[in-house]
C-alpha positions in Angstrom: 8.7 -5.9 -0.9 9.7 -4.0 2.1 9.0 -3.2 5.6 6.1 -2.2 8.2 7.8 1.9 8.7 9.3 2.1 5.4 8.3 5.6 3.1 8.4 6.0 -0.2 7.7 9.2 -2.4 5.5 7.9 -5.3 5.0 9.5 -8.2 1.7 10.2 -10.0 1.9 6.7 -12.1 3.3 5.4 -9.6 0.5 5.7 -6.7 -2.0 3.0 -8.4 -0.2 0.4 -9.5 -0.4 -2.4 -7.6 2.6 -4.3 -8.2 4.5 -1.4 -7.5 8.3 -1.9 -6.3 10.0 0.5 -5.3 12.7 1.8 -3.2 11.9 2.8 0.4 13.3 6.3 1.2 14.3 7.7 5.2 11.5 9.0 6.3 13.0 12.1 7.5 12.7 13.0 3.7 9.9 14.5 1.8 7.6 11.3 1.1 4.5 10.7 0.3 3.2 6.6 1.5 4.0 5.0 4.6 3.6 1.1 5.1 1.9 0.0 7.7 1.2 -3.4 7.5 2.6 -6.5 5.4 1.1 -9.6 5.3 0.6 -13.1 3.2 -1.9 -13.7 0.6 -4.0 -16.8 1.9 -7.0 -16.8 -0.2 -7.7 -20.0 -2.5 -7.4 -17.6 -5.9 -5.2 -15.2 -7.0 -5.5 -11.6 -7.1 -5.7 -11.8 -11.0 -8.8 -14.2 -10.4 -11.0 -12.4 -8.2 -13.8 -9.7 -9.7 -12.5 -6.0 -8.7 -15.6 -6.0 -6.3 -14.1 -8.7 -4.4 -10.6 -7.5 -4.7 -11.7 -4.0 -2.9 -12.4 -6.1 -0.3 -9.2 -7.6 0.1 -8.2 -4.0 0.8 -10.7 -4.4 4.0 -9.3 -7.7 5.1 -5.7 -7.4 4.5 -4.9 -3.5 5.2 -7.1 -2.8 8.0 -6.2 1.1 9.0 -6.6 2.2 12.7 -8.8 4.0 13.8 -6.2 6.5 15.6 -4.4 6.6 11.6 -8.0 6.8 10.1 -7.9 9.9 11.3 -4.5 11.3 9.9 -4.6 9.0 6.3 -7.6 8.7 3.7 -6.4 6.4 1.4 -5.6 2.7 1.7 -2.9 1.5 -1.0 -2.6 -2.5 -1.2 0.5 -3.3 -2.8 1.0 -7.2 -4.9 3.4 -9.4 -6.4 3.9 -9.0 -9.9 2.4 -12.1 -12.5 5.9 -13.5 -12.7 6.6 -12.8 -9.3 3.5 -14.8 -8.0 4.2 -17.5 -10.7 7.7 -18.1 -8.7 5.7 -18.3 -5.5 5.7 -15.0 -3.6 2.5 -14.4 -1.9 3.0 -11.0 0.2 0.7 -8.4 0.7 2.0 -4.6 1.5 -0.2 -2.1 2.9 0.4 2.1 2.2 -1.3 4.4 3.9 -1.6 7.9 1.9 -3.2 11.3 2.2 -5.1 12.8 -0.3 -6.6 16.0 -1.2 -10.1 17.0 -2.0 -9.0 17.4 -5.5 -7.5 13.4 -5.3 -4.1 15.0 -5.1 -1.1 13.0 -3.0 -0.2 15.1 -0.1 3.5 14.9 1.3 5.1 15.4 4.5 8.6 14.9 6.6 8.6 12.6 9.5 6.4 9.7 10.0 2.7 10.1 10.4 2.0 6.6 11.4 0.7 5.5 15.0 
C-alpha cells in the first residue's frame, strides 16, 4: 500500500495498472510517481462493478490534485487493491501524481516535487 510522500520509479507496464504494488524508493533517487494522498474506498460497489465512465470519476473524488501541484504534475494515477486483496477486506485507495510528456512519455526527477 504505502504512504502520503512515498516515490516510486515505475516502469512502462508498470504506470497503468491499477493494482500496482510496489516498493517505495527514497526520493532523493531518480523516480518517477509521488503519492499524494491515500484514502478508503466508501462507495456501495466495487471498483470491478462500476462502468470505466464512472470509475474516471472516482479519480476526481478520491485523488483530488492541488491546484499549486496541478501546476507541476499532469497525470493523476489511482492506485487499488487487487481482487483477492479486496476479497480479504482491504478497501484503500492510493493516489500518484506523475508528469508526462507531450509524446505521453513518464518524466523523472530527483527530489520531491510535491507541495
Amino acid at each position: 500500500l504505502g504512504k502520503v510522500k512515498d516515490c516510486y520509479q515505475l516502469n512502462a507496464s508498470q504506470i497503468n495498472q491499477v493494482n500496482l504494488i510496489a516498493k517505495a524508493i527514497p526520493c532523493t533517487k531518480t523516480h518517477n510517481s509521488e503519492v499524494f494522498a491515500i484514502s478508503n474506498w466508501s462507495e456501495d460497489q466495487s471498483p470491478e462493478e462500476l462502468p470505466p465512465v464512472q470509475m474516471m470519476g472516482m479519480a476526481s473524488k478520491y485523488c483530488p490534485l492541488s491546484a499549486k501541484n496541478a501546476t507541476i504534475f499532469n497525470v493523476v494515477k489511482m492506485r487499488l487493491p487487487s481482487s483477492a486483496a479486496w476479497s480479504s477486506g482491504e478497501r484503500w485507495v492510493r493516489c500518484e501524481a506523475m508528469k508526462f510528456t507531450a509524446a505521453g512519455k513518464a518524466t523523472s526527477w530527483v527530489g520531491r516535487k510535491l507541495k
